[in-house]
N, C-alpha and C positions, 0 to 999 in steps of 0.2 A: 504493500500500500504506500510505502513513503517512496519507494522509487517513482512509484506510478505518480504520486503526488509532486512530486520534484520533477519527474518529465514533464507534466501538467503546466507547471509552473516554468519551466523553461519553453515550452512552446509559447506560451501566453507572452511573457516575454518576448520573444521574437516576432511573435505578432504585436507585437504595441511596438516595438521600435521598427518594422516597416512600415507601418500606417507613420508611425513619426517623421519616417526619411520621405515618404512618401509626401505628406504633408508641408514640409520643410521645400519639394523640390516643387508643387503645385504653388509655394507662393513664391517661389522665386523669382527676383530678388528684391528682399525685404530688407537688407543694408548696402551698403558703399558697398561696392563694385571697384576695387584698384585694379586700376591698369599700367603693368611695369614698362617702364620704356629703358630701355639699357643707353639711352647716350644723352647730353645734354639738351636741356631747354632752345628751340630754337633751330636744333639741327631738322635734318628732312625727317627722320623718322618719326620724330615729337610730333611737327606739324602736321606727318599723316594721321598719326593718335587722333589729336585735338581736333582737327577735321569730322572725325567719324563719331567720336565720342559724343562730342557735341551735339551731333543728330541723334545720336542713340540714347540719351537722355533727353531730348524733347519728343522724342517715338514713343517713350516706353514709361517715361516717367520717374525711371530710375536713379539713383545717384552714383557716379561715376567719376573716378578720380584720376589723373594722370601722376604719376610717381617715378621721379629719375632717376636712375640708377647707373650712372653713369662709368664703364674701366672697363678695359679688356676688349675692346673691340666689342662688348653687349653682352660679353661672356659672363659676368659676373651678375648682369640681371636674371640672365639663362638660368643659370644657378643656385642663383636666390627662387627664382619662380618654381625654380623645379620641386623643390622641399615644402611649397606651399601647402598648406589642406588644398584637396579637389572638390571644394565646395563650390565653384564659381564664382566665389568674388575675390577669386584671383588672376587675368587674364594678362598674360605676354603679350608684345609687342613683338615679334624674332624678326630680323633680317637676315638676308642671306650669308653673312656673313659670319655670325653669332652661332647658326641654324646648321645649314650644309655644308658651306666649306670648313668651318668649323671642326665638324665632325668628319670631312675627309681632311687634315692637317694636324689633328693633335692627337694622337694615341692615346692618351691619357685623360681627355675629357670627361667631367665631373657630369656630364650629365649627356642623352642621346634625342635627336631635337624628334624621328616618332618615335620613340620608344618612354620618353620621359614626358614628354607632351599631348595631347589630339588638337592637330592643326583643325581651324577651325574656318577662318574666309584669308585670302589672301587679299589687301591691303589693294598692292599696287604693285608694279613692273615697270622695267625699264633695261633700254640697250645700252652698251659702250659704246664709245666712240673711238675709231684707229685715227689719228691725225698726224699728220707730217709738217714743217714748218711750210709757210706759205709759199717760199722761193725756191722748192725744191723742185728737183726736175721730175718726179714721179706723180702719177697723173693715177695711178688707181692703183691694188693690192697687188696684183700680176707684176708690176711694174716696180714696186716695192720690195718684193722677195728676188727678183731679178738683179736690181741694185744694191742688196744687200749680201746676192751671194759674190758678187763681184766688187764687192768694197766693204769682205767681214771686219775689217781694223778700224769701221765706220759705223759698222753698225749698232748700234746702241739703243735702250729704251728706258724710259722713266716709268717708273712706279712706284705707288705709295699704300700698297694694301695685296692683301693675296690673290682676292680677288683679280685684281687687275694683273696680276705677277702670272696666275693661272690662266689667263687669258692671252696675255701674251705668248707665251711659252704654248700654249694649242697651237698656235699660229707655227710659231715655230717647229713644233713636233711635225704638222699637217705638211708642211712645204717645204723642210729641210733650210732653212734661212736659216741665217748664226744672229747672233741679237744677243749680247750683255745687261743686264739688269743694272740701272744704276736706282735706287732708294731713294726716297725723298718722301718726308713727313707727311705731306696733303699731296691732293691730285692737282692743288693750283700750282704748285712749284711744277709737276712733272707738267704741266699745259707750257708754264715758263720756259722750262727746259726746251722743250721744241721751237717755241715762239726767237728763243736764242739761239736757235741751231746747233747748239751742243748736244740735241736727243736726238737720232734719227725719228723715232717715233714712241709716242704714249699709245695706252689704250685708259680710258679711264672715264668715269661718270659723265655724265651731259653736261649737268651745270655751269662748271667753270672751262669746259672746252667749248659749247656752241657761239657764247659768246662770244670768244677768241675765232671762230670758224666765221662767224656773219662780219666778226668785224675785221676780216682780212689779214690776219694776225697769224693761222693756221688752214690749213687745208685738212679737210675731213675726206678720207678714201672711202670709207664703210662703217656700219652699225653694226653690231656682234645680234648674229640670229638671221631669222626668215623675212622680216618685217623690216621697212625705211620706219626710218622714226619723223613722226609728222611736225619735229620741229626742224628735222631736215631732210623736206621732200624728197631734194634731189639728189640723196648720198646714199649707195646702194647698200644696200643688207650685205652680209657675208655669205648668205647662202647664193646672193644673187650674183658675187665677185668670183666665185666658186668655190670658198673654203665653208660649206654649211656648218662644222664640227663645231668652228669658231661661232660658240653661242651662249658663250656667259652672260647670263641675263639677271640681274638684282631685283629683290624682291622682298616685300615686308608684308607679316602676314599677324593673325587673329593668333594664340595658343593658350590651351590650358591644362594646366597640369593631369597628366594621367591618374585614370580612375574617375575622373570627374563622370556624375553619372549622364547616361544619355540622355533622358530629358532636360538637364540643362543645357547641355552642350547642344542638342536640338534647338533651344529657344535662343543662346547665346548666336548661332548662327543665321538663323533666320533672322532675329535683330540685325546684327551688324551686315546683311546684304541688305536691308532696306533702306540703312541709314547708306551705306554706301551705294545704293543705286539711287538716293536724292538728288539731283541737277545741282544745286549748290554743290555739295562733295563732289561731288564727279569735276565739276567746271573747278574747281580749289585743287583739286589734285591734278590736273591736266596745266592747269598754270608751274607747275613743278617739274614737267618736261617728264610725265610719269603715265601708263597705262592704267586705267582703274579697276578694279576688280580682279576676276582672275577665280581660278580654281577654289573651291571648300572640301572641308571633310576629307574622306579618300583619294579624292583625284588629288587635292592638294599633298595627302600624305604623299602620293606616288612621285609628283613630282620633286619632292623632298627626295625620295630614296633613291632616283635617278640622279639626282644630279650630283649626292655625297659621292655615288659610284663613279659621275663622271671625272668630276673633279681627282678623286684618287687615285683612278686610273692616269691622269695627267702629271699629278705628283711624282707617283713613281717611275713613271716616264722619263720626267725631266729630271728623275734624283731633287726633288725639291726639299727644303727644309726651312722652316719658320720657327721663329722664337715665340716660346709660349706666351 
C-alpha cells in the first residue's frame, strides 16, 4: 500500500508540474525577454537587434531588452547565452562569425552554435566584396588571378577577420593564384591598403569598401556568391566570374538556447518573421547594404552545418591557423 501510495503521489506530481510547464509556456512571455548581442552598441549587428526588436514588442506587447556583451569576436556572448535556462527569455543575437566559422577555426570551442542553440529566423545577409585599387590594370577576376600568377612577389591581400582570411584563401585554393595575407585591425585599413596600392586586393564587408568603389577610390571585380549585390548593380557575383565556390556570405541570425521547449521557440519565430517582414524593418535593414530575412528553424540549422563544413574544409586546405 505505501508503494502504491508513493507511486500515486509521484504521478500526481508529474502531472501538476506538466500542466505547470505547460501553463508557464501558454502565457508566454510574461517577463523581459533579453536579447544578447555579442558586440558593441552601435555596431551592425546591435542595429539589426534594435531594428527587429522594436517591432516585436509593439506586435506582441512584450518586453524586450537589448544587452551587450561585447569580446571575442561574439564569442563570449555565445557563451554566456549558451548556459542560459531554455526558458525563452533568453534569445542570441549569433553572426556568422561567432556561429560557423567559429566552430570550423577553434577546436576547443566552449560551446556548438546547432548543437548548443535552435537557430530560430535569420536576421539578414550579405556579400563580400573583391576590390583592386582603382588604377590597376585588371579589369575583372580572370584577369586578377592571371596577374597575380605572373607577378606572385606582388601579390598580396589585406585582411582583418577570418572571415575575410577564408574567403580569400577559397579564391586562392579554387584558381591556384599565390596571395600573402597581410593583417590589419578593421576592414577600413584593408579598403586603405588597396586604395594605396600597397594591397593587390581585399575581400571584405560592403560598408566601408562601396563607398570607396562609387567614389572612384577602388575598383570592385565581384560579390562572393550567386547574386550582384543591389548596391552594386553592375559588379558581377563570383558564381557569375566563374569561381561559384567563392561564396562566403555573412549573416546574423534569431538563437536560443537548446532545450528550449517547442512551443516557445514556435511562437519566438513566428514573432520575429512578422516583425521582420514589417516595411519599416525591411526598408532599415536594406539601408545597411544587407538582404533581409533569410532561412528559420531547420533550413537555417542546415545552412549553419554546411557552411562550418565548408569553411573547415578550407582551413585545412590552406593549413590555416587563428589565434583564439
Amino acid at each position: 500500500m505505501r508503494i502504491r501510495s508513493l507511486f500515486a503521489c509521484l504521478l500526481m506530481a508529474l502531472v501538476l508540474a506538466a500542466a505547470g510547464e505547460a501553463r508557464a509556456q501558454d502565457a508566454y512571455p510574461n517577463r523581459v525577454i533579453r536579447v544578447i548581442v555579442g558586440f558593441a552598441a552601435g555596431g551592425g549587428n546591435d542595429i539589426f537587434a534594435r531594428l527587429v526588436v522594436n517591432k516585436f514588442q509593439e506586435n506582441t506587447g512584450a518586453t524586450a531588452i537589448v544587452e551587450n556583451k561585447p569580446g571575442a569576436g561574439g564569442r563570449i556572448s555565445s557563451e554566456y547565452a549558451a548556459h542560459q535556462p531554455p526558458d525563452g527569455y533568453t534569445v542570441l543575437v549569433g553572426a556568422t562569425g561567432q556561429m560557423s566559422i567559429a566552430a570550423a577555426i577553434y577546436p576547443n570551442l566552449a560551446y556548438h552554435p546547432t548543437k548548443s542553440f535552435i537557430a530560430l529566423n535569420m536576421i539578414a545577409s550579405f556579400p563580400l566584396v573583391l576590390v583592386v585599387p582603382a588604377n590597376h590594370p585588371v579589369k575583372n577576376v580572370k584577369e586578377l588571378v592571371a596577374w597575380a600568377k605572373a607577378n606572385p612577389d606582388k601579390s598580396n591581400y589585406g585582411t582583418s577577420s577570418p572571415a575575410f582570411t577564408i574567403a580569400s584563401e577559397t579564391l586562392k585554393l579554387k584558381t591556384g593564384m599565390p596571395g600573402v595575407a597581410i593583417p590589419f585591425k578593421g576592414s577600413n585599413e584593408s579598403n586603405l591598403c588597396v586604395v594605396s596600392e600597397q594591397c593587390l586586393f581585399t575581400i571584405s564587408d560592403g560598408p566601408p569598401a562601396i563607398p570607396l568603389v562609387k567614389g572612384g577610390k577602388s575598383r570592385a571585380l565581384a560579390v562572393t556568391g550567386a547574386e550582384r549585390s543591389p548596391e552594386l548593380p553592375d559588379v558581377p557575383s563570383m558564381a557569375e566570374a566563374g569561381y561559384p565556390e567563392v561564396d562566403t556570405q555573412l549573416w546574423s541570425g534569431f538563437f536560443v538556447p537548446a532545450g528550449t521547449p517547442a512551443p516557445i521557440v514556435d511562437k519566438l519565430t513566428k514573432e520575429l518573421a512578422r516583425a521582420l517582414a514589417d516595411p519599416g524593418v525591411q526598408a532599415g535593414l536594406k539601408k545597411m547594404a544587407v538582404k533581409p530575412g533569410g532561412p528559420t528553424g531547420d533550413a537555417f540549422k542546415t545552412r549553419i552545418d554546411a557552411d562550418i563544413k565548408t569553411y573547415a574544409d578550407v582551413v585545412k586546405a590552406a593549413k590555416l591557423t587563428f589565434p583564439q
